[in-house]
N, C-alpha and C positions, 0 to 999 in steps of 0.2 A: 466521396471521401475514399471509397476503396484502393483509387491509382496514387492517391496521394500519402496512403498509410505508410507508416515507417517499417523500412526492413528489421524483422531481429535484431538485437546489437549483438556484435561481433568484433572484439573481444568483448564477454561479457560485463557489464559498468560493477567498478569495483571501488571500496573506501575503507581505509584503515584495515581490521580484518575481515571483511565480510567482501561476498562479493554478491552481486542479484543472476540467477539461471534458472532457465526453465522449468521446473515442475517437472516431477518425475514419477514413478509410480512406489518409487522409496518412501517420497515424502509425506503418506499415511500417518508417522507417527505425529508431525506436524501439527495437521489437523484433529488430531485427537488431543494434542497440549491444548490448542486453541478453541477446543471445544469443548473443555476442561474449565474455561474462563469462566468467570460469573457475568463479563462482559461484553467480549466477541460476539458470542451467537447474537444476540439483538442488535449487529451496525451491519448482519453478511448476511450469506446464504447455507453458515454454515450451522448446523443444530446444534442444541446444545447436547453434551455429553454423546455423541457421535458412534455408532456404530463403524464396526472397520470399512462395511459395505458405503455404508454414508461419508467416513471422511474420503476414502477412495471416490466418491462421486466427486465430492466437493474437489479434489486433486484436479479429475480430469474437467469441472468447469474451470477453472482456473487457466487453464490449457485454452478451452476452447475461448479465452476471451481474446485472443490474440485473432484466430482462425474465424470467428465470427465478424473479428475488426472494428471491436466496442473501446478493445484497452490492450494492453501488456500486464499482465499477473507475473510476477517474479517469488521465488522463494529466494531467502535469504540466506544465504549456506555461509558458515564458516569455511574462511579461502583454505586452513591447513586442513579442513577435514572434510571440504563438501557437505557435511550434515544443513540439512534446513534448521533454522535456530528462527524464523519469522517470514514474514510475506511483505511485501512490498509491491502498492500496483500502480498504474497510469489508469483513467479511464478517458478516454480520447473522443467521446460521446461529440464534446463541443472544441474539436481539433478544426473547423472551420470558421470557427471564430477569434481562433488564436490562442481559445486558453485549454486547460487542461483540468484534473479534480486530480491530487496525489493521495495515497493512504498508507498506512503500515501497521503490521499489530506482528508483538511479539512476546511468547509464550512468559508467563511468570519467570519460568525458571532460569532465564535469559534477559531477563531485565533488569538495570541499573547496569548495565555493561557496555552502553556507548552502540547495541546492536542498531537499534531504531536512530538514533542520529547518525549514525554511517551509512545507513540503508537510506533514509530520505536525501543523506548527501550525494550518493550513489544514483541514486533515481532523480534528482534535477539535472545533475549533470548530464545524463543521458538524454533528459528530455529536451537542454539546451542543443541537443543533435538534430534534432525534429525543426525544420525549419519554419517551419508553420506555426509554432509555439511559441505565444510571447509571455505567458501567465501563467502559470502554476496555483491553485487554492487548495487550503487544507481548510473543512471544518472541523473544530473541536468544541468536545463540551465544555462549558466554564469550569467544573468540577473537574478534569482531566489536568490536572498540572504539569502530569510528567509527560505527556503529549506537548504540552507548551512549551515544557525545554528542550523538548525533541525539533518541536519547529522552529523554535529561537536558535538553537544552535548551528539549524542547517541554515539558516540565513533566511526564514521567513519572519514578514513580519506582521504585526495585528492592526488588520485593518477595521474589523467595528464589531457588535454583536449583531446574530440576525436571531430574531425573535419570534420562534415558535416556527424554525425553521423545517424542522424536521421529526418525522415521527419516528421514536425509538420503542420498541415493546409496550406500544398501544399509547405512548405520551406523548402529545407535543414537545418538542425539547429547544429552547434556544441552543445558538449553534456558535462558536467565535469562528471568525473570518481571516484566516493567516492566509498570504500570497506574499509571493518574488516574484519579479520579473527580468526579462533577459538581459543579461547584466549590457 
């Protein structure tokens, strides 16, 4: 998989106002909004209520998922201000089989603003750059509604539940099944 990884995008992939870039060592406070969640910390690897020293780890993994060549970790910056306002990633795990696993989470303070559905619109399009990519999947929890209009509106759609697919904070959790594929 290594020769076949995708180079960095260059211009970085962009929708409406947001654009997705690299992970910086700005983006601390980031990770402390999203560590802030009652929900994030239990789907990542990021803790809850985060130390500066912790979310700053959590920054530079995010980095390193590109250089390891497992994913793309994007932050999510407002194009007028560069600020990260959320994350947006690929995990490229099962990039030999054609498909992909997409996520995004964005802080409260930043939500109902159209961030997370320009961000996942941002992030298919780029992945439709990836020749080797014919599938895209988002899991979501059934209770996550506004995850659901995030992925309906970027043009995924729901393909079934999977049951007791995943462990979230010690629970089995069923999972919904949303994918697109290359148009």
């Amino acid at each position: 998989m290594a020769e076949s990884f995708p180079p960095w995008p260059s211009p970085p992939p962009a929708s409406g106002s947001i654009v997705l870039r690299a992970f910086t060592d700005d983006d601390v406070h980031l990770a402390l909004a999203l560590g802030a969640d009652p929900y994030v910390p239990h789907i990542g690897t990021l803790p809850a209520h985060p130390t500066r020293e912790q979310a700053a780890d959590w920054v530079r993994r995010q980095r390193e998922r590109y250089t390891e060549r497992t994913g793309l970790s994007f932050a999510v910056a407002d194009a007028a201000t560069d600020r990260a306002v959320g994350t947006a990633g690929l995990s490229l795990r099962t990039m030999a089989t054609g498909r992909a696993n997409a996520g995004y989470a964005v802080p409260l303070a930043h939500r109902g603003r159209g961030v997370a559905s320009s961000a996942l619109r941002a992030l298919t399009a780029f992945a439709w750059t990836i020749p080797e990519l014919h599938r895209l999947e988002l899991n979501i929890e059934p209770w996550n509604h506004g995850s659901v209009r995030v992925a309906e509106s970027a043009g995924y759609e729901r393909e079934g539940l999977l049951r007791s697919y995943q462990e979230i904070n010690g629970v089995r959790r069923d999972m919904l099944l949303y994918a697109t594929i290359r148009p």
